[in-house]
py3Dmol code that shows the C-alpha trace and the ligand (Angstrom):
import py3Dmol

protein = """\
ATOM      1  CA  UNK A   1      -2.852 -21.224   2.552  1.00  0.00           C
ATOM      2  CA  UNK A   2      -4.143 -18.690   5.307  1.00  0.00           C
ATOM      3  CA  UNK A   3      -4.297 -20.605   8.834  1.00  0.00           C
ATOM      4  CA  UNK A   4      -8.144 -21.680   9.755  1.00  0.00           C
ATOM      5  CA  UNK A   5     -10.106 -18.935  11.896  1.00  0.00           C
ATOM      6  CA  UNK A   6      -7.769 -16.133  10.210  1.00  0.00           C
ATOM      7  CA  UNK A   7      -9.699 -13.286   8.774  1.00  0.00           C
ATOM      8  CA  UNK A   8      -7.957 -11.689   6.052  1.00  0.00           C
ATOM      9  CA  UNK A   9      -9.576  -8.532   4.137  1.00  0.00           C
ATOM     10  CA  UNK A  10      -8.028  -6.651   1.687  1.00  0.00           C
ATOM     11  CA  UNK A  11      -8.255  -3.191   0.121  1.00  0.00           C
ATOM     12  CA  UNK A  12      -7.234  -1.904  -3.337  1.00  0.00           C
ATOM     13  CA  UNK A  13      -7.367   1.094  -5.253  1.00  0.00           C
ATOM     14  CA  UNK A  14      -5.922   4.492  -6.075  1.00  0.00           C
ATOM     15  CA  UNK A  15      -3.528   6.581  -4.837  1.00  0.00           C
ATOM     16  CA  UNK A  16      -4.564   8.799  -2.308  1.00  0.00           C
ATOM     17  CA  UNK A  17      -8.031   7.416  -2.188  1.00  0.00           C
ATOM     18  CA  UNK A  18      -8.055   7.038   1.998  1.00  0.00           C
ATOM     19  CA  UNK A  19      -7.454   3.605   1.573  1.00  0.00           C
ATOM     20  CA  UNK A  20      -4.378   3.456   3.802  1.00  0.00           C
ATOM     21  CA  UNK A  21      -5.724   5.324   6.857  1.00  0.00           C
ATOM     22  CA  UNK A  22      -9.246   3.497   6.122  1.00  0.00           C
ATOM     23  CA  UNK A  23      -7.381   0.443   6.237  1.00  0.00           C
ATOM     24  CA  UNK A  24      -5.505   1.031   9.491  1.00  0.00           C
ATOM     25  CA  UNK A  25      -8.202   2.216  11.376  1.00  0.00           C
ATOM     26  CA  UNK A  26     -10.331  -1.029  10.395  1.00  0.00           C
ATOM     27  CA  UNK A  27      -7.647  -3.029  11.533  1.00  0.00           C
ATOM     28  CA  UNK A  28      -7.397  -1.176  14.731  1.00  0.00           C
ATOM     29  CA  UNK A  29     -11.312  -1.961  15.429  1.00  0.00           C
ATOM     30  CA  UNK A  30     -11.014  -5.709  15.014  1.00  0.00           C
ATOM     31  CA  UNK A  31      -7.971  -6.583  16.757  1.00  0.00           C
ATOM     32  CA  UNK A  32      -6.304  -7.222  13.297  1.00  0.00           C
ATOM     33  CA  UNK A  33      -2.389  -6.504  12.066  1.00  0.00           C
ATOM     34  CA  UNK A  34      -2.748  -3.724   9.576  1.00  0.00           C
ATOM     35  CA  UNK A  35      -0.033  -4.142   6.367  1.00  0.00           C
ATOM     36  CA  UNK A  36       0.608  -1.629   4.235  1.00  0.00           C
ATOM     37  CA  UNK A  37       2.134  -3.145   0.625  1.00  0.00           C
ATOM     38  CA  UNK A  38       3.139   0.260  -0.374  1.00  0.00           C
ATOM     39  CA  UNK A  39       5.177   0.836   1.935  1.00  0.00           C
ATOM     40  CA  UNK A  40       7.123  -2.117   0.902  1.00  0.00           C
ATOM     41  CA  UNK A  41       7.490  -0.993  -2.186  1.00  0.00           C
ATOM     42  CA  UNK A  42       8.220   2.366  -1.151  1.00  0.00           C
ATOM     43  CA  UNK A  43      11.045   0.806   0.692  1.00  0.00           C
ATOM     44  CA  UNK A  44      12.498  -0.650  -2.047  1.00  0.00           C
ATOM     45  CA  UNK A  45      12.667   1.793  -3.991  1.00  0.00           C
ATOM     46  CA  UNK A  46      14.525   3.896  -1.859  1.00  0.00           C
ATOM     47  CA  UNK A  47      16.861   0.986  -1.258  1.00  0.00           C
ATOM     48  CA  UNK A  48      16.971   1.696  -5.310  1.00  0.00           C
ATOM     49  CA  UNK A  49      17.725   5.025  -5.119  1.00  0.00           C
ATOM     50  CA  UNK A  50      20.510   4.830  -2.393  1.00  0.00           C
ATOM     51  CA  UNK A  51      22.071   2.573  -4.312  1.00  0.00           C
ATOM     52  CA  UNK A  52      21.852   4.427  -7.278  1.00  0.00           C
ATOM     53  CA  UNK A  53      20.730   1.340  -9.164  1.00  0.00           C
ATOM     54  CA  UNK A  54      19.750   1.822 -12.726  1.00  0.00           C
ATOM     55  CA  UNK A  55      16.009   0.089 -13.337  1.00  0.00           C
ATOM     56  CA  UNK A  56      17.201  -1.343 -17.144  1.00  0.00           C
ATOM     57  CA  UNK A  57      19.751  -3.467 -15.357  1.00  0.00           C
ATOM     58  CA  UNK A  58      17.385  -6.385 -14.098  1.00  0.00           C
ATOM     59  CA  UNK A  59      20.690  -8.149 -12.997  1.00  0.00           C
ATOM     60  CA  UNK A  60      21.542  -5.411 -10.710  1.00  0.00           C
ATOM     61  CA  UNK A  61      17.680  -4.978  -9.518  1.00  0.00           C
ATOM     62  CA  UNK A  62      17.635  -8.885  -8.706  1.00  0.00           C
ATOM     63  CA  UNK A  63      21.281  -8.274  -6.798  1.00  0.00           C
ATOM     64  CA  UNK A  64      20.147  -5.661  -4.947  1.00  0.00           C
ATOM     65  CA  UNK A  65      16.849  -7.540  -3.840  1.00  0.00           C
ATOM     66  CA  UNK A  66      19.129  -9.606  -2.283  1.00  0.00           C
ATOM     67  CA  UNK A  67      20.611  -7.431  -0.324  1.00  0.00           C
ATOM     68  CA  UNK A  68      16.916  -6.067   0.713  1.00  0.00           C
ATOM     69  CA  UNK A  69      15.495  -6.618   4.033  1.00  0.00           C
ATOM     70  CA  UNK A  70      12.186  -5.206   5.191  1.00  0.00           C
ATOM     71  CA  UNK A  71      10.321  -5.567   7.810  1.00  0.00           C
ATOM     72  CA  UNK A  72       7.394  -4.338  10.358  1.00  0.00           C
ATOM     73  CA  UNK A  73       7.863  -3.257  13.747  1.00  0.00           C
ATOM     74  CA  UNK A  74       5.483  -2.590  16.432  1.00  0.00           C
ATOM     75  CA  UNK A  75       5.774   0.796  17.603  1.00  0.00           C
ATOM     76  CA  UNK A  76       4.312   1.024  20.857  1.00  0.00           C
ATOM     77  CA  UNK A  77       4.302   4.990  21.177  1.00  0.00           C
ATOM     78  CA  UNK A  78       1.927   5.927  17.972  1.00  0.00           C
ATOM     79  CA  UNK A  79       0.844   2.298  18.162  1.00  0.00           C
ATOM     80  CA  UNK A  80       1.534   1.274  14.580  1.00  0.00           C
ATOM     81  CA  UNK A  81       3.408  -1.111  12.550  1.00  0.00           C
ATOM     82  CA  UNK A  82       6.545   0.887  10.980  1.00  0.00           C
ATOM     83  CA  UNK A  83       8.968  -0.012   8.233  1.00  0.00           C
ATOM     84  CA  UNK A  84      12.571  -1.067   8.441  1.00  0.00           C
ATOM     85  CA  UNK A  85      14.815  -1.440   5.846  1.00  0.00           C
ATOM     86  CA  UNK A  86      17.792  -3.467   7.000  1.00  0.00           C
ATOM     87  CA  UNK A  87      16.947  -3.089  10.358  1.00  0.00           C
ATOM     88  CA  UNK A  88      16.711   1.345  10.003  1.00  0.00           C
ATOM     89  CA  UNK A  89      13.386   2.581  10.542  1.00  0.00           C
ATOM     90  CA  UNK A  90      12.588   4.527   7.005  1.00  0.00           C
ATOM     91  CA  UNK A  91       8.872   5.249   7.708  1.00  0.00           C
ATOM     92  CA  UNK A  92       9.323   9.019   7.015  1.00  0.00           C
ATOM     93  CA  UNK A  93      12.370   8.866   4.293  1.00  0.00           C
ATOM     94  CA  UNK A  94       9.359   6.333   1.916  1.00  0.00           C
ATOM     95  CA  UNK A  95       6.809   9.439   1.849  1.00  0.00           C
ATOM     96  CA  UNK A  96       9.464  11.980   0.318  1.00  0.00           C
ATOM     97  CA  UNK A  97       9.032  13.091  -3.729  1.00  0.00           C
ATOM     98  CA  UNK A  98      11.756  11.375  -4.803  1.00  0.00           C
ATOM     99  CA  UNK A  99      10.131   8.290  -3.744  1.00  0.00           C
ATOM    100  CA  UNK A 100       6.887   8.414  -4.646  1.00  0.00           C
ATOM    101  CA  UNK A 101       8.223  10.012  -7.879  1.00  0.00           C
ATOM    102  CA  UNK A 102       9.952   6.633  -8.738  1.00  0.00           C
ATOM    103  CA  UNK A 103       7.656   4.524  -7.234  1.00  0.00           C
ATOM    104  CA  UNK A 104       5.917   3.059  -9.729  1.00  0.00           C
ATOM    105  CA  UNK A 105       8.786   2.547 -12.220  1.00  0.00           C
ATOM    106  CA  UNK A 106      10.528   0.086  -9.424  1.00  0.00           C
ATOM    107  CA  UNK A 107       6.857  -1.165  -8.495  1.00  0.00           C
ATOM    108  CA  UNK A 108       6.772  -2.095 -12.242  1.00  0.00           C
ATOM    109  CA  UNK A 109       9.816  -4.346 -12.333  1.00  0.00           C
ATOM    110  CA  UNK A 110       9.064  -8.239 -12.441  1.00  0.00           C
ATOM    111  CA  UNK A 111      11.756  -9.160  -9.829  1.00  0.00           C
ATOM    112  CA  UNK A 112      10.411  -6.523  -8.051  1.00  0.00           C
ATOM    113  CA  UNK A 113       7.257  -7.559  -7.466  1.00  0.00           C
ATOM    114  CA  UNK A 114       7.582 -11.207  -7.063  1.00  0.00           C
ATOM    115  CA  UNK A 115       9.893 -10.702  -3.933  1.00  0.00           C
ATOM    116  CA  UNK A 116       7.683  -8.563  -2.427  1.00  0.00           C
ATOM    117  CA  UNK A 117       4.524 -10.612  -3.174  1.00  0.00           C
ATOM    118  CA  UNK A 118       6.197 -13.381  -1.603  1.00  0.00           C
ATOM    119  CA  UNK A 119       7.137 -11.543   1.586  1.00  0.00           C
ATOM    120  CA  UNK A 120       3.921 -10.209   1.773  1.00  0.00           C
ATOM    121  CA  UNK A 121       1.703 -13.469   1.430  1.00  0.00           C
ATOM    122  CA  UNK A 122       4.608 -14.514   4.163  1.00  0.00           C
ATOM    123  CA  UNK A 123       3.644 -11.608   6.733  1.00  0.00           C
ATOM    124  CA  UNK A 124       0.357 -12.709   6.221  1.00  0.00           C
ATOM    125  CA  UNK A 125       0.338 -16.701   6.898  1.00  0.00           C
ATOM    126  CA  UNK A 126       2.513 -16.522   9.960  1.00  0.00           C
ATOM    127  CA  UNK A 127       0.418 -13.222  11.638  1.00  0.00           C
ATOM    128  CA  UNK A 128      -0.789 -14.586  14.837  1.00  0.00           C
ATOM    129  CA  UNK A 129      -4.461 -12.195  14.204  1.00  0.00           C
ATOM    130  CA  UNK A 130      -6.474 -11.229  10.948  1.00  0.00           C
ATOM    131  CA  UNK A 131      -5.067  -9.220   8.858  1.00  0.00           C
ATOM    132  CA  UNK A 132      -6.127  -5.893   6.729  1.00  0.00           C
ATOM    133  CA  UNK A 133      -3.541  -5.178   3.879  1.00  0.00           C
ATOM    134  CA  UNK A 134      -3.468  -2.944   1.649  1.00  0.00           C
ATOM    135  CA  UNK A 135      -2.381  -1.802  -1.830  1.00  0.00           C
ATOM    136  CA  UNK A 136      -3.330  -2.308  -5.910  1.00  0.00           C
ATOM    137  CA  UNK A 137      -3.290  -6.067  -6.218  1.00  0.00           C
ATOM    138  CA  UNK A 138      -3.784  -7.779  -2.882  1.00  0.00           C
ATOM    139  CA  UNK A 139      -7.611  -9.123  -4.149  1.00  0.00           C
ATOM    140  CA  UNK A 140      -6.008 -10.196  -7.242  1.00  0.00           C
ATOM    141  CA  UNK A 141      -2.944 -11.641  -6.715  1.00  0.00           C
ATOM    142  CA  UNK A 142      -1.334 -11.579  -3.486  1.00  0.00           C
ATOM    143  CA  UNK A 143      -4.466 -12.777  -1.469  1.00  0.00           C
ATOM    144  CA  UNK A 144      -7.115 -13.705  -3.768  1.00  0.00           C
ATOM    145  CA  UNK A 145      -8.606 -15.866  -1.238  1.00  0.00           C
ATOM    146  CA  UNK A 146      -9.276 -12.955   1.311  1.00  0.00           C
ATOM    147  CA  UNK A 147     -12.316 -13.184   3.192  1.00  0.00           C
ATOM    148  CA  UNK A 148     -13.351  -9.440   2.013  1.00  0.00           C
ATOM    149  CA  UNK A 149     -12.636  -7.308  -0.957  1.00  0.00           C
ATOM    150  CA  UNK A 150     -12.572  -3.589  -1.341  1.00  0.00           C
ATOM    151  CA  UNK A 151     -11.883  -1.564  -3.772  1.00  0.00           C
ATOM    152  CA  UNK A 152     -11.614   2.370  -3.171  1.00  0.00           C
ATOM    153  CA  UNK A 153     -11.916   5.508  -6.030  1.00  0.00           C
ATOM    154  CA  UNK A 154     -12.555   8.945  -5.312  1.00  0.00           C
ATOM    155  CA  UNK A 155     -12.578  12.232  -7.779  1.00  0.00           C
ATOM    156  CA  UNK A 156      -8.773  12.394  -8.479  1.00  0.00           C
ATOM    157  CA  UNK A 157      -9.227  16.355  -7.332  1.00  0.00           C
ATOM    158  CA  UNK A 158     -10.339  15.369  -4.246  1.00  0.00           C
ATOM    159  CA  UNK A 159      -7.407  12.583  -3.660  1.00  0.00           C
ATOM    160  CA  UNK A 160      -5.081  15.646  -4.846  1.00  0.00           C
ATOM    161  CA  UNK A 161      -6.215  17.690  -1.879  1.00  0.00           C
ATOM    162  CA  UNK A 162      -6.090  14.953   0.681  1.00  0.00           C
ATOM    163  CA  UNK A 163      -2.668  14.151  -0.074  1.00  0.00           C
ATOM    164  CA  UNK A 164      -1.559  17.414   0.121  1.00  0.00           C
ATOM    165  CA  UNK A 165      -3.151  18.310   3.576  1.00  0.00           C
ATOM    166  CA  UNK A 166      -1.432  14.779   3.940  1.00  0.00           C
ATOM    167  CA  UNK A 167       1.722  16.175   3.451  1.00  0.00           C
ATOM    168  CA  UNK A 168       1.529  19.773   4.428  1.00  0.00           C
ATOM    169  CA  UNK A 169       0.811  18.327   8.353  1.00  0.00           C
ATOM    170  CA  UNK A 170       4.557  16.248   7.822  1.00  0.00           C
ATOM    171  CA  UNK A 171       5.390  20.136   7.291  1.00  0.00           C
ATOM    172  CA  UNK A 172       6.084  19.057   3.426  1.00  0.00           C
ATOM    173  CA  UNK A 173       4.626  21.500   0.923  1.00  0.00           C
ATOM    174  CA  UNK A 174       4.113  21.324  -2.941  1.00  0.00           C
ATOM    175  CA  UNK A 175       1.739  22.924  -5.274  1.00  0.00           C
ATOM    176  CA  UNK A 176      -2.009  21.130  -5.487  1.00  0.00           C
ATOM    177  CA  UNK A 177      -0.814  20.852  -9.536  1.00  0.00           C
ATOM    178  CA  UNK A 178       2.412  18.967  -8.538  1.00  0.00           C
ATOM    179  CA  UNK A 179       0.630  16.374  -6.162  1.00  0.00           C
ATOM    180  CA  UNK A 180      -2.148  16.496  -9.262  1.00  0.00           C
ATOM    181  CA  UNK A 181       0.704  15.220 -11.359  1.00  0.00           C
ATOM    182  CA  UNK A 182       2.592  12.811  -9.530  1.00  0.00           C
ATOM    183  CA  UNK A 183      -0.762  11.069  -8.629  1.00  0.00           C
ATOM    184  CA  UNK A 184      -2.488  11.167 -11.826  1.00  0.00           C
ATOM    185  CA  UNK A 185       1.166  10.126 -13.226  1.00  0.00           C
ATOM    186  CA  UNK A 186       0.827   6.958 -10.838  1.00  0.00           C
ATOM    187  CA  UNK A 187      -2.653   6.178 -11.480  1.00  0.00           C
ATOM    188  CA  UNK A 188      -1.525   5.801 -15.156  1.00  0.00           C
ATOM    189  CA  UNK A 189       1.405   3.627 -14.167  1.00  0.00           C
ATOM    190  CA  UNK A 190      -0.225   2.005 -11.496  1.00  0.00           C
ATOM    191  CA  UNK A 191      -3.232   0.924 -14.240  1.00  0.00           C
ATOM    192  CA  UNK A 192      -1.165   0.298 -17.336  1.00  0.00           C
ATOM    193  CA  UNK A 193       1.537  -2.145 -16.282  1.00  0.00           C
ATOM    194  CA  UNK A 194       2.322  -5.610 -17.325  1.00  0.00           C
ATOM    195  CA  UNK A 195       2.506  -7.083 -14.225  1.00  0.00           C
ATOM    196  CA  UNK A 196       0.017  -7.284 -12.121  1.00  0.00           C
ATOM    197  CA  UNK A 197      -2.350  -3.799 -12.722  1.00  0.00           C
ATOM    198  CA  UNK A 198      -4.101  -2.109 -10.508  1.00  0.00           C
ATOM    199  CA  UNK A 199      -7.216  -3.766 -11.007  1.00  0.00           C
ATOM    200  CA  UNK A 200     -10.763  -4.264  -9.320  1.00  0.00           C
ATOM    201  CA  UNK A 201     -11.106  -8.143  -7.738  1.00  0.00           C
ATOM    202  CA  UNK A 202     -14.279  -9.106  -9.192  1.00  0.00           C
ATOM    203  CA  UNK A 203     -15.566 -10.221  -6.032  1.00  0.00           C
ATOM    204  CA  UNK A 204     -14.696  -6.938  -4.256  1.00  0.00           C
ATOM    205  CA  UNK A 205     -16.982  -4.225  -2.820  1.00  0.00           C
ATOM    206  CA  UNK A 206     -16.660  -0.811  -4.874  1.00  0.00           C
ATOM    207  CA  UNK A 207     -16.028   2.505  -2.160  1.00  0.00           C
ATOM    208  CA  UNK A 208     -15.858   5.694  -3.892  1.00  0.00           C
ATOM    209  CA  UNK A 209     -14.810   7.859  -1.127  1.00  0.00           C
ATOM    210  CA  UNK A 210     -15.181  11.238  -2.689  1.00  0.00           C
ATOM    211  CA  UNK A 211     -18.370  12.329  -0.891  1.00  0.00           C
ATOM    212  CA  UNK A 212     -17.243  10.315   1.942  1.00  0.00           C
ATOM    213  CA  UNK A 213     -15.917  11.012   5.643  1.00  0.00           C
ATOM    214  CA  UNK A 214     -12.922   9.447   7.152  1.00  0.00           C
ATOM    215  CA  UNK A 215     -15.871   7.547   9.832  1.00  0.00           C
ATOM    216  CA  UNK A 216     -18.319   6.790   6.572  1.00  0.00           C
ATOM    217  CA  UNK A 217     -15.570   4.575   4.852  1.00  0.00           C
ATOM    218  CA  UNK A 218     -14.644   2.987   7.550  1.00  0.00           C
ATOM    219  CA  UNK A 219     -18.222   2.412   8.860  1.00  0.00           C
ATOM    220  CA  UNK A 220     -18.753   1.053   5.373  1.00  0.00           C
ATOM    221  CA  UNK A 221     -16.027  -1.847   5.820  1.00  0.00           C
ATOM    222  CA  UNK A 222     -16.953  -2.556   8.952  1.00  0.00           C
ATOM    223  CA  UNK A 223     -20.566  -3.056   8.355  1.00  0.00           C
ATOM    224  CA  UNK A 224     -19.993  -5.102   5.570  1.00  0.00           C
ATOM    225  CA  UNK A 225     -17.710  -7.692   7.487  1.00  0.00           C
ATOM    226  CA  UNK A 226     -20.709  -7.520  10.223  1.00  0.00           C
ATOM    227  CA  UNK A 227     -23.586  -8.388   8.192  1.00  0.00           C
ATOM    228  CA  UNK A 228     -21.299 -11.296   6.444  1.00  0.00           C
TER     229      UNK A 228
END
"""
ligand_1 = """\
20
DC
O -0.145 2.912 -1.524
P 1.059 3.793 -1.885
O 0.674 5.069 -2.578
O 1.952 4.028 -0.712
O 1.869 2.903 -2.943
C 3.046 3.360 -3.544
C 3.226 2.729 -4.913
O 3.495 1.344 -4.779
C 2.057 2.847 -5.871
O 2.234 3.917 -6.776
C 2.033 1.548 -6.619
C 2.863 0.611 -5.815
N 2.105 -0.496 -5.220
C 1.929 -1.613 -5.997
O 2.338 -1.647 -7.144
N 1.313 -2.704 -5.457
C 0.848 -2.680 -4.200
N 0.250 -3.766 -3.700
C 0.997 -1.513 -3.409
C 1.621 -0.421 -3.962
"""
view = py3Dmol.view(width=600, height=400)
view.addModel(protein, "pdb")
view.setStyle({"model": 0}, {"cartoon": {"style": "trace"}})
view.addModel(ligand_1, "xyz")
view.setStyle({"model": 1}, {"stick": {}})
view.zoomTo()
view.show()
């Protein structure tokens, strides 16, 4: 159960869609703590790939989870919430390929995704303000009783291009066919899994962002919760 007076809205959708920036700034306007779920599972899975854990061994995956601590810190510089994994700060090392390249295998896994539902529907009850959180299930599963809903598409061209203007300003660069790939390869993924799919709530608002600006989406959410 959410605590009385807490706003909690929640945004799902594709990769690369806007949804985390859209998010953060949204959360920045109302006063709310801004989570982002894939970074969690970003986390994990590099905690996966440091550990050179093979995904077929669900014994070792559940042993591992164990040994898996994430959390959100404050950073009072950039002003954002930034990840830890057992107590490092991995922010940058969960955006490289190789994670996002095995991201959606680990995001896949059952164990997986019940530890970090639970930590996340945790983060959420004991946050002193509202909160904005983001990912591919948080209307469906994780908080089904959020206030608002949203769920953001755009062209998957366009996403292709964002993400790689994304990444070329981290000073990362890779083909547009290559972040094409690895996105499209996600969306499938993402869409076809057992466990909890990416999926549209059906209570939540459709944004397709491809004719959008970075103001008009967020605009959008805010308007929404305004006239509500
Ligand atoms: O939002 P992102 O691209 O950083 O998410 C990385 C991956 O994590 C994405 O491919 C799917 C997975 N994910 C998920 O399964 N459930 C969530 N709530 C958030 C992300």
């Amino acid at each position: 159960m959410k605590p009385k007076e807490q706003i909690t809205i929640a945004i799902d959708g594709h990769s690369a869609c806007g949804k985390s920036t859209t998010a953060k700034a949204v959360a920045k306007k109302m006063g709310f703590t801004y989570i982002d779920s894939g970074a969690m599972y970003r986390a994990v899975t590099l905690q996966m790939i440091r550990n050179q854990i093979d995904l077929n061994n669900l014994s070792d995956v559940e042993d591992i989870l164990q040994q898996t601590d994430i959390t959100f810190r404050y950073n009072s510089v950039n002003q954002e919430n930034e990840i830890y994994l057992n107590g490092i700060n991995v922010e940058n090392e969960i955006r490289s390929t190789y994670v996002a390249n095995l991201v959606s295998d680990v995001s896949a896994l059952l164990p997986v995704r019940k530890a970090m539902v639970r930590l996340q529907q945790k983060i959420a009850r004991t946050s002193e303000k509202g909160v904005v959180m983001d990912g591919r299930d948080i209307g469906t599963v994780v908080l089904p009783d959020a206030d608002f809903k949203f769920f953001m598409t755009a062209d998957a061209k366009v996403r292709a291009a964002r993400r790689q203007k994304e990444l070329e300003e981290k000073g990362v660069y890779i083909s547009i066919e290559d972040v094409l790939k690895n996105l499209s390869d996600r969306d499938k993924k993402d869409s076809s899994r057992k466990e909890s799919p990416l999926r549209k709530a059906d209570d939540a608002i459709n944004i397709d962002t491809s004719n959008l600006t970075f103001e008009d989406q967020v605009n959008i959410i805010i308007k929404a919760i305004a006239e509500k």
